[in-house]
N, C-alpha and C positions, 0 to 999 in steps of 0.2 A: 661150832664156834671156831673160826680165825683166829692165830695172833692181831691180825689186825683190826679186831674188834673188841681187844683188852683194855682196855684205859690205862697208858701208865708204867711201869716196866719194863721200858728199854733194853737193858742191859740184862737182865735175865730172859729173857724171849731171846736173846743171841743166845746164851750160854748154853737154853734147853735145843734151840732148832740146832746147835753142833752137838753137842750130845748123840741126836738122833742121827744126825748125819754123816757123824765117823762110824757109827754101830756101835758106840758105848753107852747102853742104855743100861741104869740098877735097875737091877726087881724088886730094891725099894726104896721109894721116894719120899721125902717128907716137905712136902707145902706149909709153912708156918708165917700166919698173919693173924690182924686183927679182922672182928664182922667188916665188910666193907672195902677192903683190900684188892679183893676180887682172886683169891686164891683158887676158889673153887672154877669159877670160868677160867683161870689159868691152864688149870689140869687138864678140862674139857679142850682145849686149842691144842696142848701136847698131844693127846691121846688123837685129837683130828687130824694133826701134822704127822703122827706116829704110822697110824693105821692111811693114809692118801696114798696111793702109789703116783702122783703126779704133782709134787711138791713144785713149787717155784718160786722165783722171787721170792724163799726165805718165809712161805707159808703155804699151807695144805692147798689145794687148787680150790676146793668148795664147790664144784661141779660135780666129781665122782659120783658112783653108788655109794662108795664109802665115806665120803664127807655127806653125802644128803643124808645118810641113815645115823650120822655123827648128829648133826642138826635136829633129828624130828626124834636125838636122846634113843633109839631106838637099832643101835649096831647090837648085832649079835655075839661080841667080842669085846664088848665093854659090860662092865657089872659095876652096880651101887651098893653101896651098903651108910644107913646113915640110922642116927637115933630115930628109935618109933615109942608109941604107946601102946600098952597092950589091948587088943581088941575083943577079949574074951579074958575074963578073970581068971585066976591061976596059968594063963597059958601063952608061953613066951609069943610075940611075935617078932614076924620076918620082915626084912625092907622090903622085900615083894610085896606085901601086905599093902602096901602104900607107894607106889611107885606110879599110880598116875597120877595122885596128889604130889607125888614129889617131879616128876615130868611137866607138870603141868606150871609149879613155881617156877622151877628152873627156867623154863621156856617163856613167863610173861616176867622174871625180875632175878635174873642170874645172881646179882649180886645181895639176894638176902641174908638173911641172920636167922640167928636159931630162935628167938622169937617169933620170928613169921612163919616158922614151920614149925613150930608148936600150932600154932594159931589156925594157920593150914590142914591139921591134922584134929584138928577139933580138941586139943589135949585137955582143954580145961585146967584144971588141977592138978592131971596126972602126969609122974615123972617121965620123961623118954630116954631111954637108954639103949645101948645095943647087947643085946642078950645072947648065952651062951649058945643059944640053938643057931641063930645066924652063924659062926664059927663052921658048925654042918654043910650049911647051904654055901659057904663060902669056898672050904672041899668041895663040895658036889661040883660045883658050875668050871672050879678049875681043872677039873680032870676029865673034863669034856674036852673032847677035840676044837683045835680053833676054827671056825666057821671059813675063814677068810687063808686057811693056811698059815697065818702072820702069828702075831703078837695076842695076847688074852691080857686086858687091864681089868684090872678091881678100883676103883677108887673106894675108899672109906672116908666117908664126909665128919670130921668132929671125933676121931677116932679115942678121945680121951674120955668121951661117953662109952667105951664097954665096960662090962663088967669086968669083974678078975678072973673066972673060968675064962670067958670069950680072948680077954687078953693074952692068956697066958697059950691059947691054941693057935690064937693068930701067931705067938711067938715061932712055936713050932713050925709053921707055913713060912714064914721068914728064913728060919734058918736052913731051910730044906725045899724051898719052893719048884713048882710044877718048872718041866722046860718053855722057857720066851713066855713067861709070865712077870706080871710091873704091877707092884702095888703103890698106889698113889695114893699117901695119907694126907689132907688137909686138915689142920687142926688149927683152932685157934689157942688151946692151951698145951703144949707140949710138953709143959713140965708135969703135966699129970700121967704121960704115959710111962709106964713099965722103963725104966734105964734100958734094960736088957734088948728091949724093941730099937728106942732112939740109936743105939751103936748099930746098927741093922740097917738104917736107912741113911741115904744122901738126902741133904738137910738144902730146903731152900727158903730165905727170908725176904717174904716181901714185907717191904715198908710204905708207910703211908704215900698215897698218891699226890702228886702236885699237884696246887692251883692251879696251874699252866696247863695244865694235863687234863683235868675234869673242865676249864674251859674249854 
């Protein structure tokens, strides 16, 4: 995904592509909107403008290796983490777990809600949360070497859904994080996360889209 397929945000689409482009990039980011905003496709444009090695006119080129493997959700250097359901009783699961249900929303309606990915996920009744075992796997993947030599992103989709174990180890990973690693939090509730995290990230707000805009 482009900037230029964002709907909306002018003025922050400048402030993130000079970010990138002095090399003042945090290793943690807070995206904070309402459903619909398009915060999460936001993320997904930085991370394609981030990882391009052929930027221009002020957006990723989208021809690359690495903007086509941006595109088909599928860079070896980007990682998900988002609320799941558990798929076996007693037994945490992983966003891996669901990651071509979650690829596959992404890919036909970027800008949905956590209703639609419950719904996606078959949840029924059951709560989705992000569990302390994800925290593990979120170590594991950053202590791998970057594929591309570059940058290693994590986004965390809804990050106010972990628990309090998972929270308090993502804190850890903040305050100490891997080298040329960027975690990208989009949240829609921020006042749920941990204080101690929010002072940890660069804080960015989108606001509702304009009329002028969605036309």
């Amino acid at each position: 995904m482009r900037f230029a397929d964002i709907i909306g945000h002018d003025a922050l689409k400048v402030r993130l592509r000079a970010q990138i482009d002095a090399g003042r990039v945090s290793h943690a980011q807070l995206f904070t909107g309402d459903a619909g905003y398009g915060s999460l496709p936001l993320a997904l444009a930085y991370v394609q403008y981030l990882f391009c090695p052929h930027r221009h006119d002020g957006d990723s080129c989208g021809e690359c290796p690495s903007c086509l493997k941006m595109q088909q959700l599928a860079h070896p250097d980007l990682h998900f983490v988002f609320p799941v359901i558990k798929k076996k009783s007693g037994k945490d699961t992983v966003s891996d777990d669901f990651l071509p249900e979650w690829r596959e929303l992404l890919e036909s309606t970027p800008y949905f809600n956590f209703g639609l990915w419950l719904k996606e996920m078959g949840a029924e009744n059951q709560q989705a949360q992000i569990y302390v075992k994800e925290s593990d796997e979120i170590l594991r993947k950053l202590s791998l070497k970057s594929s591309q030599g570059g940058y290693k992103v994590m986004i965390i989709w809804l990050p106010e859904k972990m628990n309090v174990d998972c929270s308090n180890k993502l804190l850890k990973l903040l305050e100490e994080p891997p080298a040329q690693t960027v975690f990208l939090l989009v949240s829609e509730e921020p006042d749920r996360l941990l204080t101690t995290i929010l002072s940890r990230t660069q804080r960015f707000q989108l606001h509702g889209i304009s009329e002028q805009s969605i036309a």
